[in-house]
C-alpha positions as CSV (number, residue, x, y, z in Angstrom):
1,X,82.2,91.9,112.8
2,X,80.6,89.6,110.0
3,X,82.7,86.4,109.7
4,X,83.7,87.7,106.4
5,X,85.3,89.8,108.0
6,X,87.5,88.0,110.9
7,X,88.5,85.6,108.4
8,X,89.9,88.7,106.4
9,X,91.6,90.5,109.5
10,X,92.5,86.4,110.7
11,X,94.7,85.6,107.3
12,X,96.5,89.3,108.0
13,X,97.0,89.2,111.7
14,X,98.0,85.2,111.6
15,X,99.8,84.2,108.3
16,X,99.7,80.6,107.1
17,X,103.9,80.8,107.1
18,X,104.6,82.3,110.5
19,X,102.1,80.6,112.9
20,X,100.9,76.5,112.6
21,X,97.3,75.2,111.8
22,X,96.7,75.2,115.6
23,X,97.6,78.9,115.8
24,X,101.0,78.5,117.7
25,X,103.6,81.2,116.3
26,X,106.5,79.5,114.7
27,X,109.5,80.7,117.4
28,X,107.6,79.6,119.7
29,X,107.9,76.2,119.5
30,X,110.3,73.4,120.4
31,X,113.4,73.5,118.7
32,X,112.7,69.8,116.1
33,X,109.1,71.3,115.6
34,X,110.7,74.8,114.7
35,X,113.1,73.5,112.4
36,X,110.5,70.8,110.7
37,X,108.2,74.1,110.3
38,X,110.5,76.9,108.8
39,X,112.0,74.1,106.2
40,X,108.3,72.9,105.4
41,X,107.3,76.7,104.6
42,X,110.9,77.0,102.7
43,X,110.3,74.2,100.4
44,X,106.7,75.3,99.6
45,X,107.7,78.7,98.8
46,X,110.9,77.3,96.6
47,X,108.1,75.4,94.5
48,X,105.9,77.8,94.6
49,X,108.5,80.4,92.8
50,X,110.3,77.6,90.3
51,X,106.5,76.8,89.1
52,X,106.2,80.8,89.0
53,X,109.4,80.9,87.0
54,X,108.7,77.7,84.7
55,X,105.3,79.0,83.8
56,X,107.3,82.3,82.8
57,X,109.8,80.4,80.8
58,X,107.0,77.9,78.7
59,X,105.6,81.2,77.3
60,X,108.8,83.0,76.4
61,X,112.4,81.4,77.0
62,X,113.7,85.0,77.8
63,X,111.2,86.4,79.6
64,X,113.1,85.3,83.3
65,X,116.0,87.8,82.5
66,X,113.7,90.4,81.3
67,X,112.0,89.5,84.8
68,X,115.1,89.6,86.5
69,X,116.3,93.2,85.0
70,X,113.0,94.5,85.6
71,X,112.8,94.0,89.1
72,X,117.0,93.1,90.0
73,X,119.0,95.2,88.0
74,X,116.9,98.7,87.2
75,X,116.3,99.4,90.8
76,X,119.6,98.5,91.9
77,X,121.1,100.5,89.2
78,X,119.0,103.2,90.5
79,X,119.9,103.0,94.1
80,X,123.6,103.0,93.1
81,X,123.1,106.4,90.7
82,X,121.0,108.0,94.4
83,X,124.3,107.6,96.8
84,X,126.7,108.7,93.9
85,X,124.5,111.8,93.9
86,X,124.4,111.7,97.8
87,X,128.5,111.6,98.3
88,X,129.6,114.2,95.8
């Protein structure tokens, strides 16, 4: 393989929040270490979607709740409507 290549099939095979820089997988390590990780790839994520969901907001002030319908609400609603038709 081209090193194009393993550095593709590395980033799917070993993702940045389940194993460490040195490659160890994240249950796998001591219990301080573990709990350091998980809240270290927690609080990225959490800034990662309120910068998301502040960028959203700067350009349109409603454009979270239309976010929120489109993706919440309207497939929910539509999974409800499928095991309505399912029981009767």
């Amino acid at each position: 393989m081209s090193e194009n290549e393993q550095s593709v099939f590395h980033a799917l095979l070993h993702p940045d929040d389940m194993y460490t820089a040195d490659g160890t997988y994240w249950a796998d390590l001591k219990l301080g270490q573990r709990v350091k990780f998980v809240t270290s790839v927690d609080a990225k994520e959490a800034r990662e979607e309120a910068s998301f969901f502040w960028n959203m907001f700067k350009k349109d002030p409603l454009e979270p709740i239309r976010h929120y319908f489109r993706t919440c609400v309207i497939p929910g609603a539509g999974l409800g409507l499928e095991g309505s038709v399912v029981i009767y």
